[in-house]
ZABARO-255202 format. One record per residue (C-alpha): residue in one letter; x, y, z. Coordinates in steps of 0.5 Angstrom, whole numbers, plus 500, padded with zeros to 3 digits. Layout:
BEGIN
AXYZ ...
//
This chain:
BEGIN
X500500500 X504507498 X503512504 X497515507 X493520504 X493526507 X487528507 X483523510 X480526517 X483521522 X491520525 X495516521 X496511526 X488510526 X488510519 X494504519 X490500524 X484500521 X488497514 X491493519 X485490523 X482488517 X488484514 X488480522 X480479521 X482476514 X488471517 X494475512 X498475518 X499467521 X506467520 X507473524 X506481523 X512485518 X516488523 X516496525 X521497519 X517494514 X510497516 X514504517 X516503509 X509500507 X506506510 X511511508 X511514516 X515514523 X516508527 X512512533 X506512529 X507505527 X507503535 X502507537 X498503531 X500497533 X498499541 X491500539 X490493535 X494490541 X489493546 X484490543 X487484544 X487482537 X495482536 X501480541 X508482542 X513479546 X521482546 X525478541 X519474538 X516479534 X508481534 X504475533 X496475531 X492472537 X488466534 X480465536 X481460540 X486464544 X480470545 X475465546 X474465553 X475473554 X468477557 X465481551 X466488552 X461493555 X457495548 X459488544 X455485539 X448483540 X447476537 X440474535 X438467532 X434469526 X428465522 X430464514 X423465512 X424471513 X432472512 X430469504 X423473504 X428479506 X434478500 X429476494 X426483496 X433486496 X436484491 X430486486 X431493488 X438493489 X444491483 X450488486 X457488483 X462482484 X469485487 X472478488 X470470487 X476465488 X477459491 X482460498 X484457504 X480458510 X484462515 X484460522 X478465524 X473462517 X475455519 X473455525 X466460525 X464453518 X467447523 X472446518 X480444518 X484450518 X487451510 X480448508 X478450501 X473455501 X470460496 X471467498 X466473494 X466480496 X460484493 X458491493 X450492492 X448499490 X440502491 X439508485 X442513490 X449510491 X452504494 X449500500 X453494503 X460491502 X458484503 X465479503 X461472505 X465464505 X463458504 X465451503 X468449497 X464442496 X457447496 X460453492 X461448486 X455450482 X456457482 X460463481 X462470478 X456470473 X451467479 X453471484 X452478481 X445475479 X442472485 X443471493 X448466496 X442464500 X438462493 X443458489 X445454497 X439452497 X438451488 X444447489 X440442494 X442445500 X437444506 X437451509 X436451518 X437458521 X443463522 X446467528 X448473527 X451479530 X450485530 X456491532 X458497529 X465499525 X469504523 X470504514 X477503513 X480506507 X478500502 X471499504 X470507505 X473507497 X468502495 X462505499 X463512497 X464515505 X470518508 X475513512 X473512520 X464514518 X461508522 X458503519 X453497520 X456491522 X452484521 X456478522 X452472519 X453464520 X447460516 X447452518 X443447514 X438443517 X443438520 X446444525 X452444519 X456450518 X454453511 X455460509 X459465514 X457473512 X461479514 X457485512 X458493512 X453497512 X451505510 X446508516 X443513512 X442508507 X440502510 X436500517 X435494521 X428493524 X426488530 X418487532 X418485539 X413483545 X413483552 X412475554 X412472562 X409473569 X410481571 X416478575 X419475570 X417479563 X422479557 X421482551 X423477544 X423479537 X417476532 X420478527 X426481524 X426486517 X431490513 X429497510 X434501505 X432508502 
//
């Protein structure tokens, strides 16, 4: 990557930690990060900004750095025990009648683009989340879908090779993963997701025609089949004026013990 922009209204380090924190979530670094040296060229800026970066990813607990061994990225199963922070994901357990109901009227309304299909090997992360061996063969596809007004959503979604087998490019820019799994033979079940929000990095920025560091709508899905299998896990990035998830709830239980549930789950885009 050449050096920072130096009009983009955040500090370079958050800038670099934001490049950064999306290459750990995508498994670039399982053999260890570049060194100081190496990362103060790619950037084009000082060691400072690169150890106040560095600093900021290892309080999030995503990287460790030990004195003669260099900064390692910490594995799922290193953060697994770990208490969520006050404000983490809300997950919900969605119906798939309506998550399809949802899609088919989106995609209608909406038109996709196709950044990237290709067959890789899982990363720790994506393995884990699809109950696959780490290095599995998966096909990765990166999507930006658009409304008449501009771009909505930046959708990267992994899905085990063995069920990807019957489409590709030219499918995906014409129907929901969901639809062709299923087209494919595949017994849709459920899905978990989670729902967070995140700060645009500088390519998702770029794709979603906002500024580095606007929040954006972060949904994390993992679809099963009806067996409890893994097999579909969606990263989605969201643009809040353009886009909105709505949950109906009522309130169930003795006075004592009421909660409240969801009935139903919908997503508006304007």
């Amino acid at each position: 990557m050449p050096g920072m922009a130096q009009a983009l209204p955040l500090p370079k380090y958050h800038q670099i930690y934001l490049v950064l924190r999306e290459q750990l979530h995508e498994g670039r670094f399982q053999g260890g990060l570049p060194g100081e040296l190496a990362l103060m060229r790619q950037f084009g800026v000082a060691r400072v900004t690169i150890r106040r970066a560095l600093q900021e990813l290892a309080g999030e607990g995503l990287i460790t750095r030990e004195r003669g061994r260099g900064t390692r990225a910490v594995t799922p199963g290193e953060t697994a025990h770990r208490r969520p922070r006050a404000g983490a994901s809300a997950v919900k357990t969605a119906r798939l009648n309506g998550l399809l109901e949802n899609l088919i009227s989106t995609s209608l309304n909406t038109t996709v683009r196709v950044l990237e299909v290709a067959e890789v090997a899982a990363s720790a992360e994506v393995a884990e989340a699809l109950s696959l061996a780490p290095g599995a063969p998966v096909q990765k596809a990166v999507r930006v879908r658009s409304t008449r007004d501009g771009p909505l959503s930046h959708i990267t979604t992994w899905v085990p090779a063995a069920l990807a087998r019957g489409f590709g490019r030219r499918e995906l820019a014409r129907k929901p993963i969901l639809l062709l799994l299923e087209e494919s033979g595949v017994r849709l079940g459920g899905a978990q997701q989670r729902i967070s929000a995140r700060l645009a990095d500088a390519q998702t920025a770029a794709h979603l025609g906002v500024a580095v560091g606007s929040a954006l709508l972060a949904v994390r899905r993992l679809i099963h089949d009806e067996e409890g299998r893994p097999v579909q896990w969606l990263h989605g990035l969201y643009r809040p004026d353009r886009y909105e998830y709505q949950m109906q709830l009522s309130r169930v239980g003795d006075i004592d013990a009421r909660v409240w549930v969801s009935r139903e789950l919908t997503a508006q885009f304007h």
